[in-house]
N, C-alpha and C positions, 0 to 999 in steps of 0.2 A: 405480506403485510408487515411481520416483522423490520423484513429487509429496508422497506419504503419508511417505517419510523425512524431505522437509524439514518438512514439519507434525509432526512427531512433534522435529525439532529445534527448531523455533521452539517446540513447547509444555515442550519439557526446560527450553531457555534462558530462556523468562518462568518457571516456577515455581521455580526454583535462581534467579532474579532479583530475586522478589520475596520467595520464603523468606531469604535469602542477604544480612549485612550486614555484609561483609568490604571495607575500602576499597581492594583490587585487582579482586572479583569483576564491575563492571562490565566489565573488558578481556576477562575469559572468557565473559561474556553476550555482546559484541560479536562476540567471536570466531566465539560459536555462532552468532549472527543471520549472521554473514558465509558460515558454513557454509551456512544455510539459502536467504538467497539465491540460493551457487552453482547450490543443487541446484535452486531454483523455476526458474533462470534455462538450463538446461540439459535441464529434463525434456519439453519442447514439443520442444527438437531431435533427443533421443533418439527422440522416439515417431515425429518424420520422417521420422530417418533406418533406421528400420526398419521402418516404413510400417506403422505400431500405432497413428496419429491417428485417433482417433474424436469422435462430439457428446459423449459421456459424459464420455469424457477430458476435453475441453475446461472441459465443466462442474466437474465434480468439481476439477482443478487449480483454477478461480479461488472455489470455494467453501472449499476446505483454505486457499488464499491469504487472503482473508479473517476466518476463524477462526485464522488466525497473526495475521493485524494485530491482532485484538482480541485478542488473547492476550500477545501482547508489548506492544499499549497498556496494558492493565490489571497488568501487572506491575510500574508506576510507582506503583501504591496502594500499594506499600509507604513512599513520599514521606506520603501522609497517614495512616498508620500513625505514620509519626515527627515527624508534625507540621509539614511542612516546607509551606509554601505558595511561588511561582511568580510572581516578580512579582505578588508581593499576591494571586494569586488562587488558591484551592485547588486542589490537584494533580487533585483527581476531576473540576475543569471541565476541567482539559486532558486528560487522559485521556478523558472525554466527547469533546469536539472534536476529537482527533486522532483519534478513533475514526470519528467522523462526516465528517471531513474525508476519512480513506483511502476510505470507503465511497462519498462521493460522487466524487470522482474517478474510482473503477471504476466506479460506478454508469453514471455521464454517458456513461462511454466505451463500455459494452456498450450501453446505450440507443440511444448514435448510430449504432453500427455497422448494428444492425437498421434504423435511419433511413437513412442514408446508401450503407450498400451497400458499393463498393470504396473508399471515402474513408478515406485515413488518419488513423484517427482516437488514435492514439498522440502525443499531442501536450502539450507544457507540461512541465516542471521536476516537479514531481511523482507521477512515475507510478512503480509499485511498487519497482522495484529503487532506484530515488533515494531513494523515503525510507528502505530496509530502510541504505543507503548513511550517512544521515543518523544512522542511531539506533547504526552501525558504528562511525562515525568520532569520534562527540564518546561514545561508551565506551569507545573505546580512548582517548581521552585526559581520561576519569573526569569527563566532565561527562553524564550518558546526560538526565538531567532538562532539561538544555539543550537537547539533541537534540527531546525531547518537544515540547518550544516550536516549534521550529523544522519540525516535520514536521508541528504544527497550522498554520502559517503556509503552509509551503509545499503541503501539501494543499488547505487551503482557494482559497488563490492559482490554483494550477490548477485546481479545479473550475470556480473562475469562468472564469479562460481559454477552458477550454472550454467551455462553456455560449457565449461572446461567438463560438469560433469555429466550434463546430457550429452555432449561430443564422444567421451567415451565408451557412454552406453550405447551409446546409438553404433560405435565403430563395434562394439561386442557383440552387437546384434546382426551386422551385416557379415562379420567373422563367420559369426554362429551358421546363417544362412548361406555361404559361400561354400563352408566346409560341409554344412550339410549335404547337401545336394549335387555337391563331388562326388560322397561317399557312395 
């Protein structure tokens, strides 16, 4: 339930985001993405601490988490609605990228965990709350397109991160098992 409120804030705060072209109402978007955070970042401990963790749950939270990324990405189209390009490149390729950057980041990291097992695989500058953190802080000080930049940068960054350090876990691991089983 938790999970479904912050999804339902994060889709309130992209649609009044990109309907919405009042030069204060990025600090109430941010606002709401900070809301929504709380609630992504609180509703795994809830279900702990009242022993209501389930696989479904699991799933369902990083799916709802997802369709907020893409939901609060795509609510920068209103940047190419008004014709505004991004360091010379159109708002809809950063939109694109940041979209495809948050996804690979989650992607890699649920990938590896099935790979690697107890290995913590929470790792790099860009994993969800850091960028929901990102797209908070440069809206509350009315630059969110900035933000946009900066969480295609810093997503992509971490994807690769990981990718370079589950690579090498994952080669320590077939080491491990090669030399094992020699011995």
């Amino acid at each position: 339930m938790i999970s479904f409120i912050g999804f339902l804030v994060s889709l309130i705060a992209s649609i009044l985001f990109f309907l919405i072209n009042i030069w204060y109402f990025p600090i109430i978007f941010g606002s709401l993405v900070f809301i929504a955070g709380l609630l992504d970042g609180v509703d795994g401990v809830v279900a702990r601490k009242t022993h209501k963790v389930t696989r479904f749950g699991g799933f369902f939270d990083s799916v709802l988490d997802r369709f907020s990324d893409s939901f609060l990405c795509l609510s920068f189209m209103k940047y190419f609605y008004l014709d505004i390009q991004l360091l010379f490149i159109p708002v809809y390729i950063w939109v694109f990228l940041a979209i495809l950057g948050s996804f690979l980041v989650s992607y890699s990291r649920s990938l590896a965990e099935t790979c690697l097992g107890d290995y913590n695989c929470d790792i790099g500058l860009g994993a969800r709350s850091e960028r929901l953190f990102i797209l908070v802080v440069t809206s509350w000080f009315l630059i969110p397109y900035i933000g946009l930049i900066i969480l295609t940068f810093v997503s992509f960054g971490t994807a690769i991160y990981r990718q370079y350090v589950y690579y090498k876990q994952m080669e320590k691991l077939e080491n491990k098992q090669v030399n094992g089983s020699s011995g």
